[in-house]
C-alpha positions in Angstrom: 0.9 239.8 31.4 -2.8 240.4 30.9 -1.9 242.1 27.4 -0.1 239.5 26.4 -2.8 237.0 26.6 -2.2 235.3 29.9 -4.9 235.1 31.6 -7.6 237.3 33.2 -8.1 239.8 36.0 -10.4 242.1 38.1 -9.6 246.1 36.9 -11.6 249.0 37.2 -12.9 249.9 34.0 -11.7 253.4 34.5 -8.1 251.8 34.7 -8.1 249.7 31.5 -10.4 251.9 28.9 -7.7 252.4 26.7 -6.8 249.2 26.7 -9.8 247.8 25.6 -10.3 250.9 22.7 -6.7 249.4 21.7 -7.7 246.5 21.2 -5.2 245.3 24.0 -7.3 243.8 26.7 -10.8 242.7 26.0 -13.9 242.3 28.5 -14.9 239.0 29.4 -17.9 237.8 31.7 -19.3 241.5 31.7 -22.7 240.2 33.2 -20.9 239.5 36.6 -20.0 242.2 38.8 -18.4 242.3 42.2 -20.2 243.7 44.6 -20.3 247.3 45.2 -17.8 248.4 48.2 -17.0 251.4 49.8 -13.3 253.4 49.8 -11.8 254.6 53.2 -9.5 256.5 54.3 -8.2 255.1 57.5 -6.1 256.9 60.1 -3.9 255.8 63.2 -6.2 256.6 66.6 -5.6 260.3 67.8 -3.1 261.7 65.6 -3.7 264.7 63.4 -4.2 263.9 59.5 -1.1 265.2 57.5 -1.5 267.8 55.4 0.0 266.0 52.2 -2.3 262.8 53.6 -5.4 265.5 53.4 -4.7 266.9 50.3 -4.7 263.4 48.6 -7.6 262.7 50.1 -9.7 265.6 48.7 -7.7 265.0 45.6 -8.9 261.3 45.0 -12.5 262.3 47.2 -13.0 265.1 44.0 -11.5 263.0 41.1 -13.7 259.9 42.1 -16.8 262.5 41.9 -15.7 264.2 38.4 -16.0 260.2 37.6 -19.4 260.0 39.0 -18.3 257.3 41.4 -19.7 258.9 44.4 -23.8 259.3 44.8 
């Protein structure tokens, strides 16, 4: 819907840079920002982590740090 003109939305930038190169989507109010939040992994109480459930974890944990999203 968004690249069709209807309307706006909240997205990552990382999500919608093609878009915008495109010519697709284009960035509006870019002198407002949310506020910066955290991104947790959260597990049931005493159970071991899954080994796929890891694997994403230091998966997305490494890619966000390629991105330099994590200090």
């Amino acid at each position: 819907m968004l690249r069709e003109g209807y309307g706006i939305s909240i997205l990552d930038e990382h999500s919608v840079t093609a878009d915008i190169t495109a010519g697709s989507l284009e960035p509006v109010l870019q002198q407002w920002a949310l506020p910066q939040v955290g991104i947790y992994a959260v597990y049931p109480p005493g159970r071991r982590v899954s080994s796929r459930a890891q694997r994403f974890i230091d998966f997305y944990r490494g890619y966000l740090n390629e991105l330099g999203t994590i200090k």
